[in-house]
C-alpha positions in Angstrom: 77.6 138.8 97.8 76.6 136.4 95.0 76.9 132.7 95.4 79.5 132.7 92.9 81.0 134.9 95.3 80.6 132.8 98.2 81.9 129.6 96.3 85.0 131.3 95.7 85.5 133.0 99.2 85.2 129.3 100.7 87.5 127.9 98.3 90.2 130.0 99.3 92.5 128.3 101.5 94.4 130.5 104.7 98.3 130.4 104.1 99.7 127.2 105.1 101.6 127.3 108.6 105.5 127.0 108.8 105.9 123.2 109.4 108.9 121.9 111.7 111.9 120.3 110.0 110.0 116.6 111.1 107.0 117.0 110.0 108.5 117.5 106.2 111.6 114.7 106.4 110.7 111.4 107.1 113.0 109.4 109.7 114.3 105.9 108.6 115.0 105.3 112.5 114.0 101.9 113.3 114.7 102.5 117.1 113.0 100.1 119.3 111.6 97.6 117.0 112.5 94.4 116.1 113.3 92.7 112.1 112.6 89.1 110.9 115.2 88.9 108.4 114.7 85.9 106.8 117.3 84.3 104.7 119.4 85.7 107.1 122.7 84.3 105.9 122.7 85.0 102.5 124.3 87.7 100.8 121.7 90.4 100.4 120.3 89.5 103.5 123.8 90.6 105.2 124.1 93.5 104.0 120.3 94.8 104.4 120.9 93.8 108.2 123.9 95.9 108.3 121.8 98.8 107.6 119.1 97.8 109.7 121.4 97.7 112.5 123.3 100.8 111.8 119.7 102.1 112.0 118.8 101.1 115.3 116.7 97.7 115.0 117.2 94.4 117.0 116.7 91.8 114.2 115.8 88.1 114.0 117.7 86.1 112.0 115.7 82.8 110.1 117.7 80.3 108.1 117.9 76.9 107.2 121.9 77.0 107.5 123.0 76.7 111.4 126.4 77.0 111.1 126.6 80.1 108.5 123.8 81.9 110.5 126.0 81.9 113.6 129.5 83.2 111.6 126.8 85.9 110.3 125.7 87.0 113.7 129.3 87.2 114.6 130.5 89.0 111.8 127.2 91.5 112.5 128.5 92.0 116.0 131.8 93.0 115.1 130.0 95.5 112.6 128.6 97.3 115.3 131.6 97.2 117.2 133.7 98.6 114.0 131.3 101.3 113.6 131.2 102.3 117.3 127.3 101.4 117.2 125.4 100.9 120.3 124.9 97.6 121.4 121.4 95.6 120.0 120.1 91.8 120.2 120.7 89.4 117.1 118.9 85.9 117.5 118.9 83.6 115.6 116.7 81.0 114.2 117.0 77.6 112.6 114.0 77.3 110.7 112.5 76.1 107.4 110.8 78.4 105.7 108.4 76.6 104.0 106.8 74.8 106.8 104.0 77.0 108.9 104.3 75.2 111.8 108.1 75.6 112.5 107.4 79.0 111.1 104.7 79.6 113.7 106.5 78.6 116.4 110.0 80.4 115.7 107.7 83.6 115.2 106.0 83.2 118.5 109.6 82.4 120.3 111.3 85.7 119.2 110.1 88.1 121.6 111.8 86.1 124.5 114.9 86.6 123.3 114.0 90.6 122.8 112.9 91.6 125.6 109.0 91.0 125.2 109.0 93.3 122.2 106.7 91.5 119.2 108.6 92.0 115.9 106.6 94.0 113.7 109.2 94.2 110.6 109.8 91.7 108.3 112.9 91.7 105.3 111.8 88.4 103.8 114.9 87.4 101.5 114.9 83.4 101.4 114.4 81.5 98.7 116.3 80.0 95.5 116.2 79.1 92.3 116.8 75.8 90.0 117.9 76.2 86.3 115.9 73.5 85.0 113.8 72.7 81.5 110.7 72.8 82.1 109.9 69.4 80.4 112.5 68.2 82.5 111.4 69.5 86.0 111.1 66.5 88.8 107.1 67.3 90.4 108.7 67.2 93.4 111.2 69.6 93.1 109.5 72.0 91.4 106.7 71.6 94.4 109.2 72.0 97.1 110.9 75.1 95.2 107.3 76.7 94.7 106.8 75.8 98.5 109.8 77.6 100.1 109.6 80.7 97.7 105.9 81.5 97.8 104.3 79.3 100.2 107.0 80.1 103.1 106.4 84.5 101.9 102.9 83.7 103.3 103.8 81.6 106.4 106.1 84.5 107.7 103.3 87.2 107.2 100.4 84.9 108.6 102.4 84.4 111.8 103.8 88.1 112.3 100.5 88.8 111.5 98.4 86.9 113.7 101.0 87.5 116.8 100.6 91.1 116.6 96.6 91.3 115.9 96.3 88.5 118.9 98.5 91.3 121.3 95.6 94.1 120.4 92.2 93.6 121.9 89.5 94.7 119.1 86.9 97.2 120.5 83.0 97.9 119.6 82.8 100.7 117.7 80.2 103.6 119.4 77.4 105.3 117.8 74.6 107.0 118.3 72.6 105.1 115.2 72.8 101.3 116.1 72.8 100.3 112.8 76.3 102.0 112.0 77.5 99.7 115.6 80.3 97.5 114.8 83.3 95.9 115.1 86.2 98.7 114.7 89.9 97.2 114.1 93.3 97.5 115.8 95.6 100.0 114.0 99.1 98.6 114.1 100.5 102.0 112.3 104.4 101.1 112.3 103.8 97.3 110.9 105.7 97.3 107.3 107.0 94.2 105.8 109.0 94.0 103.1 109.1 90.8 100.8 112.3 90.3 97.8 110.5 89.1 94.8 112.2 89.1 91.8 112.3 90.7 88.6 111.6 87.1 87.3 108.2 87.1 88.4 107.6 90.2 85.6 109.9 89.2 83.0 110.9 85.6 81.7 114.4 85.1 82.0 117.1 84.1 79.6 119.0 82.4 78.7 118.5 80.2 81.8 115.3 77.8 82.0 113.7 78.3 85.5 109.9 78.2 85.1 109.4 77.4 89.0 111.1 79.8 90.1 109.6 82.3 87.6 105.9 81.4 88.5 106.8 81.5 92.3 108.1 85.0 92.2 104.9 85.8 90.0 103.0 84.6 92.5 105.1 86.4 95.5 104.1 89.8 93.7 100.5 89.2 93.8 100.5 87.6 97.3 101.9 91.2 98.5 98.7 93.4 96.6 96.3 90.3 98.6 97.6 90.6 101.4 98.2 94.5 101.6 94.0 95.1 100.4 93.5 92.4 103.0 95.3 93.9 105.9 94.8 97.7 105.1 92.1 97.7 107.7 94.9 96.7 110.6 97.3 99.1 109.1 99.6 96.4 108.0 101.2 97.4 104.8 102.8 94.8 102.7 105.4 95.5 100.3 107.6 93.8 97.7 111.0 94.7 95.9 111.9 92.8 92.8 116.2 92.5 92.7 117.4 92.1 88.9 121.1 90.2 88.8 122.7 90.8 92.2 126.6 90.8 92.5 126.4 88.7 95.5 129.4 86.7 96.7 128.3 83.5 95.6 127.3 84.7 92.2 130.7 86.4 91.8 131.8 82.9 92.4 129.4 81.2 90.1 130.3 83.1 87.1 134.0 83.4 88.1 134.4 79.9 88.1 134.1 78.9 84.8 134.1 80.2 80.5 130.1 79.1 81.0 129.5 81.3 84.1 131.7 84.3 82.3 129.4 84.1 79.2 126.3 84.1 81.4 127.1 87.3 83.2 128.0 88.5 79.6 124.7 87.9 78.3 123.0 88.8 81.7 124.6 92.3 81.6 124.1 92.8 78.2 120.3 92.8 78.5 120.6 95.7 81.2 120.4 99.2 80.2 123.1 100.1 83.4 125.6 97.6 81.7 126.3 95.9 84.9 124.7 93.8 87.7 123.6 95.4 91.2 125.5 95.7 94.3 123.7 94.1 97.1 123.8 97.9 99.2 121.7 99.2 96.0 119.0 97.6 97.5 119.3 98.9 101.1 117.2 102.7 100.5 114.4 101.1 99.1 113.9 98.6 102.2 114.3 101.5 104.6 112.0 103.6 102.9 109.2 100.5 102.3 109.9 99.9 106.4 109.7 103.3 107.4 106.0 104.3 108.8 107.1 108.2 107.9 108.6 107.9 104.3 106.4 105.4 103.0 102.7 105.5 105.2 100.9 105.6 102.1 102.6 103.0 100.4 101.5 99.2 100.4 100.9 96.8 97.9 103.6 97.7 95.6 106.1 95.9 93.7 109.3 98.6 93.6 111.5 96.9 90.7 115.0 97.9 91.5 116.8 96.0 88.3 119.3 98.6 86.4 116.4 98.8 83.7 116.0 95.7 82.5 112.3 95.1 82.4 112.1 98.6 80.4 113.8 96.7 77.3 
């Protein structure tokens, strides 16, 4: 046989083997672990921890808001209840956002409240956003804006992160050439967090001036390609989606309550492709499939715009 012969024998590949139903379909069960859902009483956040529930996770709720974070873990129980789900932990969490130390130490509190277990999914939704010219924009607001929305997206993954990668004892790698000897890293392989962005931090928006919250969410989608090269090695994958206009309860009431707010969702929907704004559950298969460590194992760093179209135009 010639070795054109042999190169093709050897590239022939044996007929794949019949696989089993689960190693084709990925699962979206989230059965034993624990969710930081931060922004936990706003609208989006509700509903995305509706599904997280329904799919089996204990979450952890963060907000700044006390008193609508506790009618939210209420109304969640009653969810379960209504839907005959089995029984899991809510917590909840006053905490602001954008400070790392009170971030640090709500992180490191959680697991007592679930059990021991270390949460190792994140749904970070808080944030907000100021309409405000930009020659017009008080240092100090647009500081503490750009604070909260980007600076308080890296607090939550530093401190998930460092909790976890404290919990796994790094090795020595062996070899038998003792130049190739070195430090081999922990693989946390079901660690997936999921950060809202915005597609403001693609797009400029209009006809609404908001140039903090624009270069915040700008900066929230580069954060997640850092930190997702950075933390590849621990098998920590980091994740973004970017919401266009969101039909949320308190939007409905913004542009309900006035001719201004009816033009404005006018204008909004008119720059969308769909014709319409998003439901806050539109958003709820592409967190499940960013968190689950089946459907999406080779996915990290990516910015998954979910906005009716509107960056296409």
């Amino acid at each position: 046989m010639t070795n054109t012969e042999n190169q093709v024998a050897s590239a022939e590949q044996d007929l794949p083997s019949i696989p089993s139903l689960a190693d084709i379909l990925p699962s979206f069960r989230l059965d034993g672990h624990v969710t930081i859902v931060t922004g936990g009483s706003g609208g989006l956040a509700h509903t995305l921890t509706q599904a997280l529930l329904a799919q089996g996770s204990e979450v952890a709720l963060l907000d700044l808001n006390v008193e609508r974070l506790e009618y939210t873990a209420r109304e969640l129980q009653e969810f379960l209840k209504a839907n005959k789900l089995p029984k899991l932990t809510i917590s909840t969490w006053p905490c602001d956002i954008g400070d790392a130390a009170i971030v640090d130490e709500v992180v490191r509190a959680i697991p007592l409240k679930h059990n021991g277990i270390l949460p190792d999914k994140l749904v970070h939704t808080a944030g907000y956003c100021q309409n405000i010219p930009a020659m017009d924009y008080d240092a100090r607001q647009a500081e503490l804006l750009v604070r909260v929305n980007l600076m308080g997206s890296l607090y939550v993954c530093q401190s998930m992160s460092r909790q976890l990668l404290q919990k796994s004892q790094r090795r020595r790698s062996v070899s038998s050439d003792s130049s190739e000897a070195g430090e081999a890293f922990p693989q946390l392989t079901n660690v997936s967090y999921v950060l809202i962005g915005s597609m403001s931090g693609c797009i400029v928006n209009n006809p609404q001036p908001q140039v903090a919250y624009n270069m915040a969410k700008a900066g929230v989608i580069h954060m997640v390609k850092s930190l997702a090269c950075e933390w590849a090695r621990y098998g920590i994958r980091v994740n973004s989606i970017s919401p266009g206009y969101i039909a949320t309860a308190l939007t409905k009431k913004v542009i309900s309550g006035s001719p201004e707010g009816a033009a404005l969702q006018q204008e909004w929907t008119s720059r969308v492709p769909m014709g319409r704004m998003a439901d806050p559950r539109e958003f709820v298969g592409a967190m499940l499939y960013l968190l689950s460590p089946s459907a999406s194992s080779y996915t990290t760093g990516e910015n998954l715009v979910v906005d009716g179209g509107y960056t296409c135009w």
